[in-house]
C-alpha positions as CSV (number, residue, x, y, z in Angstrom):
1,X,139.6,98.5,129.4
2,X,136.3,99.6,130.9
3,X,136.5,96.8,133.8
4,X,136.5,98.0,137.8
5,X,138.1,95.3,140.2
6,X,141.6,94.2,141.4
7,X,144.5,93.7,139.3
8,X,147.8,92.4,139.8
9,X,150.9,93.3,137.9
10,X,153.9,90.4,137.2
11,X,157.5,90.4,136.5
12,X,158.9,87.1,134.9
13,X,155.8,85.1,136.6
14,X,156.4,87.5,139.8
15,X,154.0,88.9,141.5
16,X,155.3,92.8,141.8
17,X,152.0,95.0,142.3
18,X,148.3,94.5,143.6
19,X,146.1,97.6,142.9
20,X,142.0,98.1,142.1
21,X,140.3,100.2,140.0
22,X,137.4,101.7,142.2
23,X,135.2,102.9,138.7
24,X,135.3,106.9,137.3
25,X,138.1,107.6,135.3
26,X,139.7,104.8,137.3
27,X,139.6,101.7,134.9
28,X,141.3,98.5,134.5
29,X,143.0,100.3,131.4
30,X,143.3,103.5,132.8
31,X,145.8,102.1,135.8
32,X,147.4,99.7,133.6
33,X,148.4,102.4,131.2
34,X,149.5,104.7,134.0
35,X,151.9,102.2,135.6
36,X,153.6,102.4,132.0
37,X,154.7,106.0,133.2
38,X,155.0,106.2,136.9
39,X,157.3,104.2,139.0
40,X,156.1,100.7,137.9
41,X,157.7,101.7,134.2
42,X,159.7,98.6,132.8
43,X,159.1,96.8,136.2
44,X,156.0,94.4,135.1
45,X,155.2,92.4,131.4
46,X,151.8,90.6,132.5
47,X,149.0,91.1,134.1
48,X,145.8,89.8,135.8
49,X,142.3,90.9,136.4
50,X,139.7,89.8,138.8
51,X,136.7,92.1,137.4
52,X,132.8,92.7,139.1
53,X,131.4,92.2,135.4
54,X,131.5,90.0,133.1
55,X,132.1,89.8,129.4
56,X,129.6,89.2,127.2
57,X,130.0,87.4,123.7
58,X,130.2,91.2,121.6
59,X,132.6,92.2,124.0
60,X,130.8,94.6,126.2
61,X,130.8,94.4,130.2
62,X,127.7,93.4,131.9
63,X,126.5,95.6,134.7
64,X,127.9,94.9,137.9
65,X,126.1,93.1,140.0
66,X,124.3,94.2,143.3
67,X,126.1,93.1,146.1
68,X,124.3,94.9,148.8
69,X,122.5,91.3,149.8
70,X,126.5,89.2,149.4
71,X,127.0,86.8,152.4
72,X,130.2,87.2,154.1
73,X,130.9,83.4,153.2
74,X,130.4,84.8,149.6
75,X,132.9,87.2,150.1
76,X,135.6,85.0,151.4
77,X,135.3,82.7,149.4
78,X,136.2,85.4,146.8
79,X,138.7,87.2,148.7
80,X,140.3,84.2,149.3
81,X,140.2,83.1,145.4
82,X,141.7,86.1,144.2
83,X,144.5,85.8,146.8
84,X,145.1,81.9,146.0
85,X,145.4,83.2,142.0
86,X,147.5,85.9,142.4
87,X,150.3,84.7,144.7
88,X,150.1,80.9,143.9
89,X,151.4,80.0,147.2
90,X,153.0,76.7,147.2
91,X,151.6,75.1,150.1
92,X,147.7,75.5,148.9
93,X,146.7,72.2,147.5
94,X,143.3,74.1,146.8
95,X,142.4,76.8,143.9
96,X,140.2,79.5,145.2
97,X,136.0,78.7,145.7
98,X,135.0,81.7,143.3
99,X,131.1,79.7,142.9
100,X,129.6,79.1,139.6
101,X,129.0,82.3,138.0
102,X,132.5,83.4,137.7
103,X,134.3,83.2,134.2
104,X,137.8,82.6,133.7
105,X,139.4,84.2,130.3
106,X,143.0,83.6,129.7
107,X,145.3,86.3,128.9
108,X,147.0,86.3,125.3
109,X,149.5,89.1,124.1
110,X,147.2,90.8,121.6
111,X,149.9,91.5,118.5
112,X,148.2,94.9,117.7
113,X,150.2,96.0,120.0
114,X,153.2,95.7,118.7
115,X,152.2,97.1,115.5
116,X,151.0,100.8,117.4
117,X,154.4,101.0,119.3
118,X,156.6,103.8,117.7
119,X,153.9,104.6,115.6
């Protein structure tokens, strides 16, 4: 809920919306829950998120890190990642060079949900 980075909404495995969440009252959760009511209503069922912290084993988010000292290399590499992930392009034989310290968690539909609609 609490993560700042990029997101991407999907449609049916679709790529439909890239957006970030720059921190404030501008959270991963916030945006997602806002595109439930603006124009993006009805048109996306999954997501993705490419977040500056990480998650630690309680569940909290790490600080983010300093990136005031990130080579531009670095940054490619990462730019180029999150690009590769989101739009799969078919030609790419490669997946994206995010480095070592970069955790992958895998989306699952969380069946709380379902329970607290209507409710």
């Amino acid at each position: 809920w609490e993560q700042v980075g990029i997101y991407a909404l999907y449609s049916n495995f679709q790529l439909v919306y890239v957006g970030q969440t720059a921190g404030g009252g501008q959270r991963l959760g916030v945006r997602l829950r806002q595109h439930t009511n603006d124009y993006l209503k009805g048109r996306w069922d999954t997501f993705s998120w490419f977040g500056m912290s990480y998650v630690k084993k309680d569940g909290t988010l790490s600080e983010p890190p300093d990136v005031r000292n990130v080579k531009r290399k670095d940054i490619l590499d990462i730019v180029e990642g999150i690009l590769i992930a989101v739009s799969e392009p078919p030609l790419n034989r490669q997946s994206g060079r995010f480095g070592k310290n970069i955790a992958l968690y895998l989306q699952m539909r969380d069946s709380r949900l379902d329970k607290s609609v209507g409710d």
